[in-house]
C-alpha positions in Angstrom: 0.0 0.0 0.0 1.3 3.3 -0.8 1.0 6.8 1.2 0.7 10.6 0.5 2.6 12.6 2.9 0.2 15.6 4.5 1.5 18.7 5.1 0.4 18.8 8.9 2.0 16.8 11.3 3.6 14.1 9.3 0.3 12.8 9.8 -0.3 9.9 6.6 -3.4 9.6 4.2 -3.2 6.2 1.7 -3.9 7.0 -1.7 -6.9 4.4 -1.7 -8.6 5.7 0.8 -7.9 9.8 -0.6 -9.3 8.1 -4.2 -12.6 6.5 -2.3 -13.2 9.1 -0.7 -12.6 10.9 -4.4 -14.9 8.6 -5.8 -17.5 8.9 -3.0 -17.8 12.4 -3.4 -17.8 12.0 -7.7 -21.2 10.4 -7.0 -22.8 12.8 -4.6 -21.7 15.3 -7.4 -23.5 13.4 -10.0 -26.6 13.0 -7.8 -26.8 16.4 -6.8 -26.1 17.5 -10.5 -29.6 15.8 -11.4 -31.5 17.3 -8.6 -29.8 20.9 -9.6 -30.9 20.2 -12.9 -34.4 18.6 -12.1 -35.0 22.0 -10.0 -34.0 24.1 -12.2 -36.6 22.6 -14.8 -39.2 23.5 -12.4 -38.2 27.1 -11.9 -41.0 29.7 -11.7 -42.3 32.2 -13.9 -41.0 35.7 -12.8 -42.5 37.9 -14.8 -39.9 40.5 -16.5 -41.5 43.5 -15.0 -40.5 42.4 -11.6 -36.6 41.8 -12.6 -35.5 44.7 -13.6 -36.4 48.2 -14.2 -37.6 48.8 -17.7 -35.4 49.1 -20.9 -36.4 53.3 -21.1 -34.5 53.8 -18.1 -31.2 52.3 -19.9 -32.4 53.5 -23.3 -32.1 57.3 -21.4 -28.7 56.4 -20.1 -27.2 55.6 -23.4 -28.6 58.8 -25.2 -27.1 60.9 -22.5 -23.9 59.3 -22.4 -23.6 59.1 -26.3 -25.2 62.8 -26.2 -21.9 63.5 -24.1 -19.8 62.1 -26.4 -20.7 63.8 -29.5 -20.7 67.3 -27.7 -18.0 66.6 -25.1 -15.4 64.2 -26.3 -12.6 65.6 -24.0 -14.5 64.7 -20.9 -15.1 60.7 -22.4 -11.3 61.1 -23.4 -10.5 62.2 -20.1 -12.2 59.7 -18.0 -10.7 56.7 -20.5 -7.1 57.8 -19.6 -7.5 57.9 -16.1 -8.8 54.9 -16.4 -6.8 53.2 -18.2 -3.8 54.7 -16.9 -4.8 52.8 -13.1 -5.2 49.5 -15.1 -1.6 49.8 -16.3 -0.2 51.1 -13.4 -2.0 47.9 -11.6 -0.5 45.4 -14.1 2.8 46.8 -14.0 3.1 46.3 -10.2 2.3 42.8 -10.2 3.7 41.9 -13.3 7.2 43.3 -11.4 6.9 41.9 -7.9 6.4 38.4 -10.2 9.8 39.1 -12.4 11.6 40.1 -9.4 10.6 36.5 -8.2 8.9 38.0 -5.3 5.2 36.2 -4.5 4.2 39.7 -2.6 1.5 42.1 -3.6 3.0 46.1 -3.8 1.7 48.2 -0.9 -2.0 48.3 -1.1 -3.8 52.1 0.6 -7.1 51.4 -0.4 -9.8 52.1 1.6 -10.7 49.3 3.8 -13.2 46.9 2.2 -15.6 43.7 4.2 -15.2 42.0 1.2 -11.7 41.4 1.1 -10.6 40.9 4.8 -8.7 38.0 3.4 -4.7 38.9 4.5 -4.1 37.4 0.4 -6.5 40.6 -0.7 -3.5 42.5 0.4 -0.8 40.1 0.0 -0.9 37.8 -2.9 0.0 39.5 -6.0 -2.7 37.8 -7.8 -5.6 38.7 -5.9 -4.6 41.7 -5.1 -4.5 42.5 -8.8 -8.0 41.2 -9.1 -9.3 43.1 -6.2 -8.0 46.3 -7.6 -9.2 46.2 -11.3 -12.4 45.3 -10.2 -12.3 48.2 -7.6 -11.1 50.4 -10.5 -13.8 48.8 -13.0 -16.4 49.4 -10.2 -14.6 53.4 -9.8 -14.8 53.8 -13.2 -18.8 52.7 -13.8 -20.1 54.5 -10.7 -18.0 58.2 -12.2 -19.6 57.3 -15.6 -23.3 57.6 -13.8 -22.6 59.7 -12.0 -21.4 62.2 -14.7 -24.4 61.8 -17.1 -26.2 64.4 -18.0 -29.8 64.9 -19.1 -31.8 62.4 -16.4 -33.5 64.1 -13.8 -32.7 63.7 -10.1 -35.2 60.2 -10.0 -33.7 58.3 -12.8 -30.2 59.3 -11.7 -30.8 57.8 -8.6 -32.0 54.6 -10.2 -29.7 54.4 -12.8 -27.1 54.8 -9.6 -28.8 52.2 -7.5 -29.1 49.2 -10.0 -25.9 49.9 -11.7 -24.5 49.2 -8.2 -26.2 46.1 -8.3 -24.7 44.8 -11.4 -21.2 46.0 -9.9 -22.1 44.2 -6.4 -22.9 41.0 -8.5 -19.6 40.8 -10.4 -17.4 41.1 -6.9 -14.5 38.5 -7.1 -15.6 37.5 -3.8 -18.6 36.3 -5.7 -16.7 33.8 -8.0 -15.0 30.3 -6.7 -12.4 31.1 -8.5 -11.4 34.3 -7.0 -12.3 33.3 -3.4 -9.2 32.9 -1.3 -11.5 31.8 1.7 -13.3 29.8 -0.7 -10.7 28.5 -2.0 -8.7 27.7 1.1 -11.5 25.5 2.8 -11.8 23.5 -0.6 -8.0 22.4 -0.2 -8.3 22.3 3.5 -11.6 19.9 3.5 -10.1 18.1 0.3 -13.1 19.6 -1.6 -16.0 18.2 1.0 -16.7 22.0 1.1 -17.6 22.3 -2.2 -19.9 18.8 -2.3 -21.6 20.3 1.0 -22.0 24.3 -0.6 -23.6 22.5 -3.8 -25.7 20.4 -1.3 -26.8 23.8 0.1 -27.5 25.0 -3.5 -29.5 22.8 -4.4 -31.7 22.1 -1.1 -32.5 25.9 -1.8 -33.5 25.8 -5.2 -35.6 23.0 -4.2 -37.7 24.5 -1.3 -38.0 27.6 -3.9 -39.9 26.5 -6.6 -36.2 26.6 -8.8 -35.7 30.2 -8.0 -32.3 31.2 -5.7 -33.0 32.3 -2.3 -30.7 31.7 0.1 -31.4 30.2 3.5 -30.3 33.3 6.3 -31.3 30.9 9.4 -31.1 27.0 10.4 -34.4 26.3 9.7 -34.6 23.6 11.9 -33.3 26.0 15.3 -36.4 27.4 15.8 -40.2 27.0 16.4 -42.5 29.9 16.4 -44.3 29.6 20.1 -41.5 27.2 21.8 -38.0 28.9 21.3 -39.1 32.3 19.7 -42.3 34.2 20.1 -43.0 33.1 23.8 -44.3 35.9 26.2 -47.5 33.9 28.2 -50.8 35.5 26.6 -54.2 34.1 25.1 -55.8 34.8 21.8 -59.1 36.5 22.7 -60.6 37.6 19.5 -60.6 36.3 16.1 -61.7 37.3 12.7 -60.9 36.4 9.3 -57.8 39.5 9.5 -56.2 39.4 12.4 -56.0 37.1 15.9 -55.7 39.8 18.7 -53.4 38.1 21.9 -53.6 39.5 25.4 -50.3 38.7 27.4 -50.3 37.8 30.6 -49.2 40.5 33.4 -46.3 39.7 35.0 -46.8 43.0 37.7 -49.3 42.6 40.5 -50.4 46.5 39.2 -50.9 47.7 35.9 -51.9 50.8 34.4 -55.7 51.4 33.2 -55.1 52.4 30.2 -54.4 49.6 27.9 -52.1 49.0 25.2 -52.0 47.8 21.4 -49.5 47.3 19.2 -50.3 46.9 15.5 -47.4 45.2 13.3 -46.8 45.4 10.0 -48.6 42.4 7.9 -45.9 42.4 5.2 -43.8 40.6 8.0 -45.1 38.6 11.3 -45.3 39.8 14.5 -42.7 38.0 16.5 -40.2 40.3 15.8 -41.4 42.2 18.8 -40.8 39.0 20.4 -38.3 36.5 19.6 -36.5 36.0 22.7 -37.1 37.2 26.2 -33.2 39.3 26.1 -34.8 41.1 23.6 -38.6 41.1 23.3 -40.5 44.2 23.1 -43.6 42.6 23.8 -42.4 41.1 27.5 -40.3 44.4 28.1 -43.7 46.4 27.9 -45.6 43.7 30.1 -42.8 44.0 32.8 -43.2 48.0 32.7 -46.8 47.2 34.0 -49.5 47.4 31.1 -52.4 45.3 29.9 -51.2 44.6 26.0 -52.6 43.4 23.5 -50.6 42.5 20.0 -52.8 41.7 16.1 -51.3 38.9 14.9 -52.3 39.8 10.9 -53.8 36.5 8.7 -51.3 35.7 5.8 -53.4 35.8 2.9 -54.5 33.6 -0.2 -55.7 34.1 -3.4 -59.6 34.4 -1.5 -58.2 37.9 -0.2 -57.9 39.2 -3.7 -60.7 41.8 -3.1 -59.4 42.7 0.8 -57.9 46.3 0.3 -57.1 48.9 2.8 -60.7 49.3 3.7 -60.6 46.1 4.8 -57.1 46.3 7.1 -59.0 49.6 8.4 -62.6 48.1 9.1 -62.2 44.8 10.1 -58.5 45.0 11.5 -58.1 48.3 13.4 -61.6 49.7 14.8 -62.7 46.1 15.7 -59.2 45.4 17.5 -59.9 48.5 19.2 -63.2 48.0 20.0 -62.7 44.7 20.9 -59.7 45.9 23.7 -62.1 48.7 24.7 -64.7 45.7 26.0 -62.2 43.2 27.5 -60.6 46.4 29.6 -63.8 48.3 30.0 -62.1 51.7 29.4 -63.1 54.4 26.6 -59.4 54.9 25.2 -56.8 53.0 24.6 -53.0 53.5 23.8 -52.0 52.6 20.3 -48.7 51.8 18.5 -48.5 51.1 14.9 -44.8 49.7 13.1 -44.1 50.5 9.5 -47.5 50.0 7.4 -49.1 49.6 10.1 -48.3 52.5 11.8 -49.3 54.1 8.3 -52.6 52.7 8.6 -53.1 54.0 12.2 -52.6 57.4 11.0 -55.1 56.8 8.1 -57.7 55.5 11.0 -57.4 58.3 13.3 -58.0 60.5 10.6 -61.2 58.3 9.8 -62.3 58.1 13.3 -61.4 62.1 14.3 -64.5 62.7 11.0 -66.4 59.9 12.9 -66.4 61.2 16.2 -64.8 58.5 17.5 -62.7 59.0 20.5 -61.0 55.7 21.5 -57.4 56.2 20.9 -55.3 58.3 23.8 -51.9 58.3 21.8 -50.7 56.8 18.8 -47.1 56.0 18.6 -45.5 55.2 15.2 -42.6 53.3 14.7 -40.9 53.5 11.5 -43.4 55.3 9.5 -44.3 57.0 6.6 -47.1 59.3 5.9 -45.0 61.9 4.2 -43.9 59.6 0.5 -42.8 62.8 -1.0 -39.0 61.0 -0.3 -39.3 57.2 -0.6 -36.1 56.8 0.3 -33.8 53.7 -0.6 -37.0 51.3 -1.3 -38.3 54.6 -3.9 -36.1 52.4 -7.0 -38.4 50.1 -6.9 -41.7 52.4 -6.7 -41.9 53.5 -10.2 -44.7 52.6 -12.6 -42.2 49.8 -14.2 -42.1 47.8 -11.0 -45.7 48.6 -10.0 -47.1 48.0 -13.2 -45.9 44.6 -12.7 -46.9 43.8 -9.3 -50.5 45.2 -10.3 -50.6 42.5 -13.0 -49.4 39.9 -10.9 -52.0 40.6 -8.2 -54.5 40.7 -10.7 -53.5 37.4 -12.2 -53.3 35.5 -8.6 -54.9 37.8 -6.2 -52.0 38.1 -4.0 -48.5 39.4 -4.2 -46.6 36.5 -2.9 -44.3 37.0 -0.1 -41.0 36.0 -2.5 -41.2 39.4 -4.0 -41.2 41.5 -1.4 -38.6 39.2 1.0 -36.2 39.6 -2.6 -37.1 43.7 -2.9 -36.2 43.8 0.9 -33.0 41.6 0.2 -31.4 43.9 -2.9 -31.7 47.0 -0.7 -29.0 45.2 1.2 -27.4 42.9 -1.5 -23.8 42.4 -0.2 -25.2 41.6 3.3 -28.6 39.7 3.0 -27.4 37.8 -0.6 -24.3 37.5 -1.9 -22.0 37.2 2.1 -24.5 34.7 3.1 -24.5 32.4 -0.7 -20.6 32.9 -0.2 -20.7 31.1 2.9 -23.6 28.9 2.2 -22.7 27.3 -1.4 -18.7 27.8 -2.1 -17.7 27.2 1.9 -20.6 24.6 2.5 -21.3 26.5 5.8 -24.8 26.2 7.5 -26.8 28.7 8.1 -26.6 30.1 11.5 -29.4 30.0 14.5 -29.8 33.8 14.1 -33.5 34.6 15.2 -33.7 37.5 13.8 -32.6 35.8 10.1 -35.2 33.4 11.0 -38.0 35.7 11.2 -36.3 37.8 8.3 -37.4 34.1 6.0 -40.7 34.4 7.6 -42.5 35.8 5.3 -46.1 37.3 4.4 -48.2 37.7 1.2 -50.3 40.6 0.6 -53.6 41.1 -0.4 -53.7 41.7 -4.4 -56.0 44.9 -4.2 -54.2 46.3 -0.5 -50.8 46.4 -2.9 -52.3 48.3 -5.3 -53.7 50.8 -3.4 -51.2 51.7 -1.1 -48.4 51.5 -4.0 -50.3 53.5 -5.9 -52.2 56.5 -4.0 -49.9 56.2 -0.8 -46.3 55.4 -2.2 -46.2 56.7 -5.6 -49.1 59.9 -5.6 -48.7 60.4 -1.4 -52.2 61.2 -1.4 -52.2 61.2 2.5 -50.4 64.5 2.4 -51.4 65.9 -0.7 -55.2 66.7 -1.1 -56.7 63.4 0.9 -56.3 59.2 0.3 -59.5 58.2 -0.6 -60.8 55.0 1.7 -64.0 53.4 3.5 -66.2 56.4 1.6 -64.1 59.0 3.0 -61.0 61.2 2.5 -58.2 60.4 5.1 -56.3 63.4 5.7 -52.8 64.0 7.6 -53.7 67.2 9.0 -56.6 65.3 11.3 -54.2 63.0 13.2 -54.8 65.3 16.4 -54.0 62.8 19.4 -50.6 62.8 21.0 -47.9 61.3 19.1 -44.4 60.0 19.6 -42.5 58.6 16.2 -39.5 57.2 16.8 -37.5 56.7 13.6 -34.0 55.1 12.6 -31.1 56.7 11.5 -29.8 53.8 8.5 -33.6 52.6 7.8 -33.1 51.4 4.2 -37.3 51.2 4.3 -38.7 54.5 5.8 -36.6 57.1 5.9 -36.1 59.4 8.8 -36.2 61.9 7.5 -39.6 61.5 5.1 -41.0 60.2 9.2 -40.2 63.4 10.4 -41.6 65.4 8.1 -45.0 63.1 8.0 -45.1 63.9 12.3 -44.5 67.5 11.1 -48.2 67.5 9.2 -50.1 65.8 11.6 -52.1 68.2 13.4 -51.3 67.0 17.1 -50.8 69.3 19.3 -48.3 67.2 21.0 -45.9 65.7 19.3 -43.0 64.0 20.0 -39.8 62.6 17.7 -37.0 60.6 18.7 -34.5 59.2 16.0 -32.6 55.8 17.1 -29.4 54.7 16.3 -29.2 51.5 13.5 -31.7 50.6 10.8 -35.4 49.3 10.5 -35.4 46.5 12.6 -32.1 46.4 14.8 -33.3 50.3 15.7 -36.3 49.3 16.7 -35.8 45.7 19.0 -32.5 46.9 20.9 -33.6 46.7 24.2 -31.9 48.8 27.1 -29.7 45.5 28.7 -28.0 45.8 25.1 -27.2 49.6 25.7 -26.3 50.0 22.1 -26.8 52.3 19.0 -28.0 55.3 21.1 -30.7 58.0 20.4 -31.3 61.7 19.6 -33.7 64.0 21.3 -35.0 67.3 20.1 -38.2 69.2 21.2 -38.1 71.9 18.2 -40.2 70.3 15.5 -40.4 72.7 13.4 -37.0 72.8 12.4 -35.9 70.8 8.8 -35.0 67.3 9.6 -31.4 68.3 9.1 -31.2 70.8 11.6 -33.7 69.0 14.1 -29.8 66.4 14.0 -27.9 68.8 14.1 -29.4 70.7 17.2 -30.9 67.4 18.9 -29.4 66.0 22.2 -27.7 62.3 21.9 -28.4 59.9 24.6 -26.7 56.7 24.8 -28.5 53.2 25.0 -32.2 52.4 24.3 -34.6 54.2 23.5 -37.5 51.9 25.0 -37.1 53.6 28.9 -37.9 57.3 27.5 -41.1 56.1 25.1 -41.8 54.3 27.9 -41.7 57.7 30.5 -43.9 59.4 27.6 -46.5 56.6 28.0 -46.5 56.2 31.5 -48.1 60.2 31.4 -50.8 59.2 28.7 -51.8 55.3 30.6 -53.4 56.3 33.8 -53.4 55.5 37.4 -52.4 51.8 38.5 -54.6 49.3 38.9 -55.0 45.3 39.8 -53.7 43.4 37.1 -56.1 42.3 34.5 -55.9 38.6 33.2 -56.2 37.5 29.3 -60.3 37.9 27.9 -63.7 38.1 29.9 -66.8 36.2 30.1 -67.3 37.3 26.2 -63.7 36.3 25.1 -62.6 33.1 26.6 -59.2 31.9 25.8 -59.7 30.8 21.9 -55.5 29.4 21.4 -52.1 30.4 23.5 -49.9 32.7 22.3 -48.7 33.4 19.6 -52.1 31.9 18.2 -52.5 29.7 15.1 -52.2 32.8 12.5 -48.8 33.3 12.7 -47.7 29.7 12.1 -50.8 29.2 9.5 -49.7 28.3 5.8 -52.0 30.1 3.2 -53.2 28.1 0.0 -51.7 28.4 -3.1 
């Protein structure tokens, strides 16, 4: 029998068993070929509209750049040479480090990159060449953009935006072959890395109907209601929109007036909940209130004709006339995250022309009323992408989760898609028990007609604060959200922008108003709960200032911002009293939290 001598240890591998175990994994790779292939056969129809932005937006990038060239061929000239002349300079460096018989990359000053923390970004002359032409390829394409003339400010911005994309996508961190981590495991596992990451590949494309979507989260590390979403509570009302749960007090007092927190139903509501370290929903409970949480019905093609209306009717007045029974009070507190704190605002204006008094505060998390600046998510808001979403919820009633969970992901491409795939398919990692990833995969469909109205009036013609959103019969103004409010808004949110919040708080017509601006993004803003004592927050009491000076001239506190909402709600939420248990003679106990909705599966 002969032997191969390994590299560590002096330790000995025979050649038979390095070729079986050659051999073995030759015939995973031939099974797992077939079941790439057999998915891939299968792959669903994504309609073109929903891919890409439409060919006018490119067709309007090349005039202007050829319009450029004919009238200003010194600037195209100009821009070449540069160019060019930091390819050369590139190639000449490596190409003499390698004649001088020296395997070492020249000194590298480039601005530090996630991408390539590899030491052989830096060191190796080869991948350091690679890393800087495509740095200088990705230089060179963002000037060009940048530099057209004759797009206005909108299809700048897009043309900026999915340009990026394509530059993101070509990364020679995405490619085995230009991997050094990637390639490094391979030789270090004896290629089992690369069996496992095609393993990984393919299970994907198999639980996605052929279409890529990475797994974030084990799967299998988490059960909604066992190890995530937990806080005690009872579901004590139930229609065909929403399960509302009452938690369970955990303080011999509470306060009288109640609480409600409305999620958004584009995601589920556990993300106020996913572990008791940081749940917002068992924080609140431990403050001392009686709260109640909508757990929002994932929809099926029989929702087709549900539209905000609905959402308004059937989800908000009736949870709050159903808390208003169980608690026997006239007002309640309400809170409202994302859409759904855009929908508050729409029913308050509803119920202020109604006469109906029943909310004490409103408190919006993440929200837009103001859509005169959609922010990052407004590349994806024009007429080509909406057109096709309409057309797909007319053709299947619904607008199935996968679009929005891969809209959500682009806005954060190198983090959400192409880090995770690295790690997933060329290293043959598993995905990690991350929660909050976990939820993240969770997703929600949305009724076909809801889309379409709130892309259309609210996103793209912001109705709300421009003349009226028509809805239920009536005209839901801004200017007649008069209760208190507090709007607490993040600083990085790639969704709703801070600064289009602020401005929406700005036209309400409270009298009291309140704005406080957390550290972090959308969701890591919002569930950072004060044991973390991260991100920090910014305080200002001048609201009538522009959002940029409001910063500028606000105080910054460190930590949470959970205890100071919390001091702001204690004033609006009455005296203490004995602690109420979930329902009442008229709503028993119908399922434990966190109710059947939540973990229901909708129809195709």
């Amino acid at each position: 029998m002969t032997t191969s001598q390994s590299s560590e240890g002096g330790n000995t591998v025979s050649d038979e068993t390095a070729r079986a175990r050659l051999e073995e994994n030759m015939v995973k790779v031939d099974h797992l070929t077939k079941r790439l292939l057999a998915a891939m056969s299968h792959k669903r129809h994504v309609p073109q509209d929903l891919q890409a932005p439409s060919a006018e937006l490119y067709l309007k990038a090349a005039g202007a750049y050829w319009q450029e060239v004919m009238t200003n061929p010194a600037k195209l000239m100009e821009a070449q040479v540069g160019y060019w002349g930091k390819v050369l300079n590139n190639y000449i460096e490596a190409q003499k480090a390698l004649a001088e018989g020296r395997l070492q990359a020249p000194e590298d000053d480039g601005p530090p990159d996630r991408r390539f923390a590899n030491p052989l970004w830096q060191t190796h002359p080869y991948f350091n060449l690679v890393k800087k032409q495509y740095l200088a390829n990705a230089e060179a394409i963002r000037d060009a953009v940048d530099s057209l003339e004759g797009l206005d400010a909108r299809e700048q911005r897009r043309l900026r935006y999915f340009s990026q994309q394509i530059v993101d996508m070509m990364s020679p961190t995405n490619f085995l072959a230009t991997n050094p981590d990637a390639l490094e495991k391979a030789i270090a596992t004896e290629g089992e890395s690369l069996v496992q990451g095609l393993e990984n590949l393919v299970a994907d494309l198999e639980a996605n109907d052929g279409e890529l979507v990475v797994t974030l989260a084990d799967q299998d590390a988490f059960r909604v209601g066992e190890n995530i979403g937990t806080t005690p509570g009872k579901v004590v009302f139930r229609n065909r929109m929403l399960e509302l749960i009452q938690y369970a007090p955990s303080t011999d007092k509470v306060h009288s007036t109640p609480l409600i927190i409305f999620p958004p139903w584009i995601n589920k509501f556990y993300i106020l909940d996913l572990k008791p370290q940081n749940s917002l929903i068992r924080w609140i409970v431990d403050q001392g209130y009686t709260l109640f949480v909508v757990s929002w019905v994932n929809p099926d093609a029989s929702y087709a004709d549900v539209g905000m209306a609905d959402y308004i009717e059937d989800g908000y007045l009736t949870a709050l006339r159903e808390v208003r029974s169980i608690c026997g009070v006239e007002k309640v507190n309400a809170v409202g995250y994302c859409i759904a704190g855009t929908t508050l605002s729409l029913t308050l204006s509803l119920m202020k022309q109604r006469g109906l008094d029943w909310v004490n505060s409103a408190t919006f998390f993440t929200t837009l009323t103001d859509f005169s600046d959609q922010g990052e998510v407004g590349v994806f808001l024009d007429d080509d992408f909406v057109d096709g979403i309409e057309a797909e919820c007319s053709e299947h009633g619904y607008l199935d989760k996968f679009y929005m969970a891969r809209t959500f992901s682009f806005l954060r491409s190198n983090d959400l898609i192409y880090t995770p795939a690295i790690r997933h398919y060329m290293m043959g990692e598993a995905p990690p028990a991350f929660d909050l990833l976990y939820w993240n995969g969770d997703g929600t469909n949305l009724p076909g007609r809801m889309a379409v109205e709130y892309l259309r009036g609210l996103c793209q013609r912001d109705e709300f604060c421009s003349g009226g959103f028509h809805v239920d019969g009536a005209v839901a103004r801004i200017s007649d959200v008069q209760v208190p409010v507090c709007a607490i808004a993040c600083e990085t949110d790639h969704i709703a922008a801070w600064k289009s919040s602020y401005r929406g708080v700005q036209k309400m017509g409270a009298a009291e108003r309140k704005f406080i601006l957390a550290g972090s993004g959308h969701i890591a803003g919002i569930v950072n709960p004060p044991v973390k004592n991260k991100y920090g927050y910014w305080l200002n009491d001048d609201l009538s200032l522009t959002p940029e000076d409001w910063k500028d001239a606000a105080t910054a506190h460190e930590g949470s911002w959970w205890p100071e909402w919390e001091a702001w709600l204690r004033g609006k939420s009455g005296r203490k009293i004995a602690a109420r248990s979930p329902g009442d003679s008229t709503h028993p106990a119908l399922a434990d939290a966190p109710g059947t909705y939540v973990i229901a599966v909708p129809e195709d």
